[in-house]
C-alpha positions as CSV (number, residue, x, y, z in Angstrom):
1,X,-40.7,19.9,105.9
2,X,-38.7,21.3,103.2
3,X,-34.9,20.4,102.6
4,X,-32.1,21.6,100.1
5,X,-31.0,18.8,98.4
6,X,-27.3,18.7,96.1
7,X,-27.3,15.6,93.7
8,X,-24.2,15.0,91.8
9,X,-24.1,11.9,89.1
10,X,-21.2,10.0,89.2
11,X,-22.0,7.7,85.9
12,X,-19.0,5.3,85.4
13,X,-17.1,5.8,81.9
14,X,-17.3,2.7,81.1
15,X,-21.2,2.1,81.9
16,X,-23.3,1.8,78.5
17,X,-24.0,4.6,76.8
18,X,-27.5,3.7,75.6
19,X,-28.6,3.0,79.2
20,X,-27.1,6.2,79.9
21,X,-29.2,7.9,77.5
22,X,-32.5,6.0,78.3
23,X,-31.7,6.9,82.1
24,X,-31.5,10.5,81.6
25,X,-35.1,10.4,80.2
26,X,-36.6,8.4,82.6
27,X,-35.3,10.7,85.2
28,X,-36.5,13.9,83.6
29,X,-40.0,11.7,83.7
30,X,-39.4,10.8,87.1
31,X,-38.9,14.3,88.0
32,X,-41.6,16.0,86.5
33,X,-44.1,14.2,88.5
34,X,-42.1,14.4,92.2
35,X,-43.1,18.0,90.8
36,X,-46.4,17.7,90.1
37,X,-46.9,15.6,93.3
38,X,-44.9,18.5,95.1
39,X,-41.9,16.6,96.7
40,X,-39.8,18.3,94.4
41,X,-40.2,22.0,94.6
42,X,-37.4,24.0,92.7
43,X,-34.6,22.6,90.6
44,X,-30.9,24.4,89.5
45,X,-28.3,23.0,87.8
46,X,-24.5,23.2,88.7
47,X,-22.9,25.4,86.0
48,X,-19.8,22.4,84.5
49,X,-20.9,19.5,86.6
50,X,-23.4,16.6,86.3
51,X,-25.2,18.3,89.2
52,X,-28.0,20.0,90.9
53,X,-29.5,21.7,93.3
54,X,-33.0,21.9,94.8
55,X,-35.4,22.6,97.3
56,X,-37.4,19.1,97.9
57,X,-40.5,19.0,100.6
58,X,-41.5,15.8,102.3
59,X,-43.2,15.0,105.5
60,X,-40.1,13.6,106.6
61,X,-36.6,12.3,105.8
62,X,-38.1,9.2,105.6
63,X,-40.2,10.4,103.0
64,X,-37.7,12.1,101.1
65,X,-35.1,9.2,101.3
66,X,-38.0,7.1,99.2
67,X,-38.4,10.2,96.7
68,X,-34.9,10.5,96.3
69,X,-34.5,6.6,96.0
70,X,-37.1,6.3,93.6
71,X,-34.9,8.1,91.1
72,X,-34.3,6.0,87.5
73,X,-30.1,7.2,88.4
74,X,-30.4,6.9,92.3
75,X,-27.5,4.1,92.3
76,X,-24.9,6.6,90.7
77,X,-26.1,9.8,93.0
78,X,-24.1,10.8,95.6
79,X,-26.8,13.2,97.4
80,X,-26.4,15.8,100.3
81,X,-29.2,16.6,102.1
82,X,-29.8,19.1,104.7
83,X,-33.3,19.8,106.3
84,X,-34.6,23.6,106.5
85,X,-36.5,25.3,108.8
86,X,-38.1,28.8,108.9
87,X,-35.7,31.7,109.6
88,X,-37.4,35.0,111.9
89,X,-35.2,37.2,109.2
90,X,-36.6,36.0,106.0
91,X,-37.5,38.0,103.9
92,X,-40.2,35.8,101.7
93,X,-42.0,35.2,105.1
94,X,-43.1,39.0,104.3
95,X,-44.1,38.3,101.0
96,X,-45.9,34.9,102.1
């Protein structure tokens, strides 16, 4: 099942700024293999925010909940997520 997914980081001012730093790179890590294991599909970022947005595929929301939750910055995300499903109009089904 595949779902968009906005992420927004809401990183306190006052939180450490090392952390901060280390965080970022663990999540880039974290990322990269949610891509390699397919969970996380595409990726944009949100043109002067601290945010993205991305189509993510799980089996369920179950599923997804855990991938998003496994995230190094999960506890500063606020995260929208809304499930997909195939459209009859679509023009990539053509294509696919």
């Amino acid at each position: 099942m595949d779902f968009l997914v906005a992420i927004e980081v809401n990183w306190p001012p006052s939180n450490d700024e090392r952390q901060k730093v280390e965080l970022i790179a663990a999540e880039a890590a974290r990322a990269s293999q949610l891509a390699g294991e397919g969970v996380l599909v595409r990726l944009w970022r949100i043109p002067g925010r601290w945010a993205n947005v991305g189509i993510w595929h799980a089996e369920s929301a179950t599923r997804l909940d855990e991938a998003i939750s496994s995230l190094p910055m999960s506890p500063w995300l606020d995260v929208t997520v809304v499930p997909l499903a195939d459209h009859p109009s679509d023009p990539g089904r053509a294509q696919a």
